[in-house]
N, C-alpha and C positions, 0 to 999 in steps of 0.2 A: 504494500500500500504506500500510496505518494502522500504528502504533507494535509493532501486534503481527501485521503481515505478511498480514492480511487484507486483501481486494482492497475499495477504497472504492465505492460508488455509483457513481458515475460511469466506474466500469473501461470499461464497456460499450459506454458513450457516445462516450466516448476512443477506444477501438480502432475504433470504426469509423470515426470523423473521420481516422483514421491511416492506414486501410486501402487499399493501391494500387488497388483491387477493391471496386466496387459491385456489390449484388444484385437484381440485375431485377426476378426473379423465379424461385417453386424452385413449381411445383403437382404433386402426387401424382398417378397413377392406376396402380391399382393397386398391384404391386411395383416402380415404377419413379416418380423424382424426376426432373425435366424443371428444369434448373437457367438459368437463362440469366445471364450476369456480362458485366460493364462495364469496361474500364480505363479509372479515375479520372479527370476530365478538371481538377479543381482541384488543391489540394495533399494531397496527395500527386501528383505525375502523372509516371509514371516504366513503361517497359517492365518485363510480368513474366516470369519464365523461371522454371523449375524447380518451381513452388508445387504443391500438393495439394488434391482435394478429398475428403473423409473421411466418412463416413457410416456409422456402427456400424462393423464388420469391413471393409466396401469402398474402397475407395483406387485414385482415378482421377489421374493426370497432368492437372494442363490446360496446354494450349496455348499455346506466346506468346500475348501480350496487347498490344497498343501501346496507350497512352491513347486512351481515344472508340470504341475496336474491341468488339464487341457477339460473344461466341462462345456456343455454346448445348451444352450437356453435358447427359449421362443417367447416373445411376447407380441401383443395384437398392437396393431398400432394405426396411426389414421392414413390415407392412402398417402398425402401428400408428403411432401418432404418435411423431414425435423430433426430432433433430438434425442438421444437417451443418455438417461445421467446412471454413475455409479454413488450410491450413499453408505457411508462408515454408519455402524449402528447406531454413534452421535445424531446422525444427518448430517455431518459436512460431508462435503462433496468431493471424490476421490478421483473423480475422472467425470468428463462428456465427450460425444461422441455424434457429429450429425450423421445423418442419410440421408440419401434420395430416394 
């Protein structure tokens, strides 16, 4: 954050270097986002438990996660293009991710 609590350039870049959780890959078809996620195998590299994945209104649980372990999720999403976010049990936000 800058002097007056704006997020800098780099917020982005940072949170993901941070993030326990690498993104495979997320492709569309149709109403539905085909997610596939990574536990981190550099640093960060720590089991996840409890985290979120959030897509407009939809809100999936994911799975433990051991580092190196590859789990593949699905959630509904609206046709158009957007967002999915990753949430720490806190709810800070670990990771985003658009599609088309």
């Amino acid at each position: 954050m800058d002097i007056n609590l704006n997020k800098k350039p780099s917020y982005k870049v940072l949170q993901a270097l941070c993030s326990p959780i690498d993104i495979k890959s997320a492709r569309r078809t149709a109403d539905v986002l085909n997610i596939q996620l990574r536990g981190k195998i550099g640093i960060p590299s720590y089991r996840i438990n409890g985290y979120q994945l959030v897509c407009g209104n939809n809100r999936i649980e994911i799975p433990e996660i051991e580092p190196g372990k590859v789990v593949s999720l699905q959630i509904k999403v609206d046709p158009s293009k957007g967002s999915f976010r990753i949430l720490r049990p806190s709810g800070y936000e670990v990771s985003e991710c658009e599609y088309q």
